[in-house]
N, C-alpha and C positions, 0 to 999 in steps of 0.2 A: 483525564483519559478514562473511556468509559468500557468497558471488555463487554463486544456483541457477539452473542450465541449464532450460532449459522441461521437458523430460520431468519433471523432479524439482520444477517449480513445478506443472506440469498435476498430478502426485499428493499435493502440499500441497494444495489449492484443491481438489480431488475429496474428500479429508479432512476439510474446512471450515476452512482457513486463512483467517484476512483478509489480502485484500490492499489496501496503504494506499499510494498516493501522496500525496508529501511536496511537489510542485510548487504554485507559486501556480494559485490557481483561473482565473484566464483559459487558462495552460497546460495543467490539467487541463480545461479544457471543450472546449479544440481538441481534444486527442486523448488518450485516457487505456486504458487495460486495461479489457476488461469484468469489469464488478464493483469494480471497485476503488471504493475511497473515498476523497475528497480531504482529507486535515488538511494543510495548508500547512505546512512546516519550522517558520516564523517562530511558528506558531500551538500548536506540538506542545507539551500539556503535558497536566494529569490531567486538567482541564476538558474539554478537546479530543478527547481517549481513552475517556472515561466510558461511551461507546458500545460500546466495545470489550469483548469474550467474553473473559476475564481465563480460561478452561480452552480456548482455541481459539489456539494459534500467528497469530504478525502478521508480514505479509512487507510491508517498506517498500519504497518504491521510485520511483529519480526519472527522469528524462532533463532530461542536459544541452546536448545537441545536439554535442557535442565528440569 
């Protein structure tokens, strides 16, 4: 896993990256990145993914308030 500074996520995401938060959906409804899409960690698997652009880069991403 590689931690991308914002300038270099704002040009993933200008590119058409997904961005995926991995947070339970109550935490994703308070506050989340625009655009992002919530798959829950717990929930992360091919069923959960199947949505996903298999030729478009996935940027995962969570907060843990710490």
């Amino acid at each position: 896993m590689t931690p991308v500074l914002y300038p270099a996520l704002r040009r993933l995401l200008d590119d058409g990256a997904q961005l995926i938060e991995v947070l339970p959906v109550g935490e994703y409804t308070e506050m989340h990145l625009p655009g992002a899409v919530n798959i829950p960690l717990k929930t992360l698997d091919a069923t959960t993914t199947a949505g996903l652009h298999l030729a478009r880069p996935v940027i995962v991403y969570c907060w843990d308030g710490l």
